[in-house]
ZADO-1210 file (C-alpha; in nm, 4 decimals, padded with zeros to 6 digits):
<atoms>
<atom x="01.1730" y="02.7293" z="00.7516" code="UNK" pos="1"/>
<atom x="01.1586" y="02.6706" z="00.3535" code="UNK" pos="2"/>
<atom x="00.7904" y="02.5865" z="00.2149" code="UNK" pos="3"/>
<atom x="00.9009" y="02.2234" z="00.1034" code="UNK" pos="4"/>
<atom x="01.0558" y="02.1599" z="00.4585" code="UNK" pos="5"/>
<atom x="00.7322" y="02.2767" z="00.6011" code="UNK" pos="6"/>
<atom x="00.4732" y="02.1096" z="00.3769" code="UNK" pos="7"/>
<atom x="00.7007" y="01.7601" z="00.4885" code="UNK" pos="8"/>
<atom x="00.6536" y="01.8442" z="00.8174" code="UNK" pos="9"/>
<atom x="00.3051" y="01.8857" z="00.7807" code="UNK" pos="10"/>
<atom x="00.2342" y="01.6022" z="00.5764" code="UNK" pos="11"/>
<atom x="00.4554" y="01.3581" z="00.8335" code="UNK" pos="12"/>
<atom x="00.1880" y="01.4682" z="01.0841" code="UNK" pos="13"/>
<atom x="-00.1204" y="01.3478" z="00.9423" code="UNK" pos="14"/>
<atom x="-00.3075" y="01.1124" z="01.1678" code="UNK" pos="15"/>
<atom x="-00.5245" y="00.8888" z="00.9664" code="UNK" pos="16"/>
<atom x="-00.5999" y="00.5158" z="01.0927" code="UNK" pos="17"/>
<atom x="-00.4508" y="00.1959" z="01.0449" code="UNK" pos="18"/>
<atom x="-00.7237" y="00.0991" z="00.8465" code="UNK" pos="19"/>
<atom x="-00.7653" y="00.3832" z="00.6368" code="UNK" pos="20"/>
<atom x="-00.4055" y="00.3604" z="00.5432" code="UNK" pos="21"/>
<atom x="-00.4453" y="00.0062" z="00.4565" code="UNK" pos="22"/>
<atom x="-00.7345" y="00.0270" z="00.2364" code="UNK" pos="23"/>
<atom x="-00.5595" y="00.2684" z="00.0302" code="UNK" pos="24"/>
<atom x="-00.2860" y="00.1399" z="-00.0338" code="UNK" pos="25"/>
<atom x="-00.4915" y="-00.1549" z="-00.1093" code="UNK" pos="26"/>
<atom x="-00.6932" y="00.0590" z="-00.3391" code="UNK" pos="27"/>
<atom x="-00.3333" y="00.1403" z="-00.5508" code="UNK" pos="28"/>
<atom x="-00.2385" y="-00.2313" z="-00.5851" code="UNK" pos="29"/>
<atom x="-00.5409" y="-00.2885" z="-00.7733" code="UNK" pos="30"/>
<atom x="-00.5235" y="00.0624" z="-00.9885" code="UNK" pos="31"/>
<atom x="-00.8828" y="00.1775" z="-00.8964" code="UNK" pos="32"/>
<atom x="-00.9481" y="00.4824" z="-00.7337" code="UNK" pos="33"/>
<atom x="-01.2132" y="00.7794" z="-00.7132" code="UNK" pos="34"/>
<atom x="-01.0386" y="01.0948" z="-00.7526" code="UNK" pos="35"/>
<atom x="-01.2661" y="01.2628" z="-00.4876" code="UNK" pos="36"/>
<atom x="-01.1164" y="00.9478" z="-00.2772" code="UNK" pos="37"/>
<atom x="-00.7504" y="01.0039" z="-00.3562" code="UNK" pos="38"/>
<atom x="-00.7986" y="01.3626" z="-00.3043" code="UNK" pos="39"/>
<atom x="-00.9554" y="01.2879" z="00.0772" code="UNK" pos="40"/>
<atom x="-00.6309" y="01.0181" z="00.0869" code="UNK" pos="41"/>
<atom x="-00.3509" y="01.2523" z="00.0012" code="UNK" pos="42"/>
<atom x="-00.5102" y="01.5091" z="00.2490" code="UNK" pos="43"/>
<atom x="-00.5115" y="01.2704" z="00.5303" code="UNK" pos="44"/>
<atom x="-00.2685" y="01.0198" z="00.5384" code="UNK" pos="45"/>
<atom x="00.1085" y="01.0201" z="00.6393" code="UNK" pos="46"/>
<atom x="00.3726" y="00.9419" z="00.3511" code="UNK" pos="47"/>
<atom x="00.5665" y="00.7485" z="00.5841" code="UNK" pos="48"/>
<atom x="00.2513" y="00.4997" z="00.7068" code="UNK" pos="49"/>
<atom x="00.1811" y="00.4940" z="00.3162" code="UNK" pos="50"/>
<atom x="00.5566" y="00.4011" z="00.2179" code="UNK" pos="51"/>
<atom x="00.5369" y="00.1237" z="00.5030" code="UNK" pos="52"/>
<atom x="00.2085" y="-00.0422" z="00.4381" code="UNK" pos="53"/>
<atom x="00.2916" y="-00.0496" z="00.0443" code="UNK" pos="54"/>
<atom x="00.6285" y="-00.2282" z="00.0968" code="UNK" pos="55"/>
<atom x="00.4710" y="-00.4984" z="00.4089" code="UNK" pos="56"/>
<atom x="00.1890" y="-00.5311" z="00.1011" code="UNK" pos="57"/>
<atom x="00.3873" y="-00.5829" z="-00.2158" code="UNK" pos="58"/>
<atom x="00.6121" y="-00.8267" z="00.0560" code="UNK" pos="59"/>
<atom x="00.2523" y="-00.9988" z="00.1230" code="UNK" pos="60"/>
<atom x="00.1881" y="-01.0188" z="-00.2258" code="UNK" pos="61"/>
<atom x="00.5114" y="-01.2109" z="-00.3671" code="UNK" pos="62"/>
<atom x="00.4905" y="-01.3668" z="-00.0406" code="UNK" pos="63"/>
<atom x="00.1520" y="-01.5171" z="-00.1862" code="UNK" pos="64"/>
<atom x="00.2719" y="-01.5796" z="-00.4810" code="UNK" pos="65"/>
<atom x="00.5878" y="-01.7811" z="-00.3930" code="UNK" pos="66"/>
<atom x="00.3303" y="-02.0164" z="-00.1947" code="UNK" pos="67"/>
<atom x="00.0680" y="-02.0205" z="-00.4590" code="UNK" pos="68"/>
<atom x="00.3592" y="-02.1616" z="-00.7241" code="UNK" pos="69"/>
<atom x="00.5091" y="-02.4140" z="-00.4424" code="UNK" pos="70"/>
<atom x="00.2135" y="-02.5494" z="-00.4068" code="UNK" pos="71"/>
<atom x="00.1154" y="-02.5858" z="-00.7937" code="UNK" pos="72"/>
<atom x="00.4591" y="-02.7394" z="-00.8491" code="UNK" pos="73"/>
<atom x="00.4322" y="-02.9926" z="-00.5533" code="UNK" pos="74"/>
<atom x="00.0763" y="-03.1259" z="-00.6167" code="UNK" pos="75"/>
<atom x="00.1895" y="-03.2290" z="-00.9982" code="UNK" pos="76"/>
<atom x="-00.0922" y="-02.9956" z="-01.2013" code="UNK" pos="77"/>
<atom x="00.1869" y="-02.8102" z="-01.3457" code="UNK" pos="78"/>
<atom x="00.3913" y="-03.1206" z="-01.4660" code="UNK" pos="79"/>
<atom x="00.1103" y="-03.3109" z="-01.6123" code="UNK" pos="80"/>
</atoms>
């Protein structure tokens, strides 16, 4: 097996938590991170869990924001 195919296969494996997962890709949205942390991260947790909670979050985020500006619009602050 070629080294990258094997360092994928590795890195597919990791088994890091839900919540561990979450709070880093939490930690990217807001651009603030320990590199001693993001070292621990990108030893621990699987691409694929990482790909997958940063696309449900970003969908969370304009998700937010689509509500945040239909709500502005319909209450009248923004016309006034």
């Amino acid at each position: 097996m070629s080294e990258p195919a094997r360092e994928l296969k590795e890195a597919v494996g990791r088994k890091a938590s839900v919540g561990q997962t979450i709070a880093a890709v939490a930690w990217s949205f807001f651009g603030v991170r320990r590199g001693r942390d993001h070292e621990k991260d990108m030893a621990r947790l699987n691409p694929v869990h990482v790909i997958i909670a940063g696309v449900l979050g970003a969908a969370v985020f304009v998700g937010m924001l689509v509500l945040l500006v239909r709500w502005v619009v319909s209450s009248g602050v923004a016309g006034a």
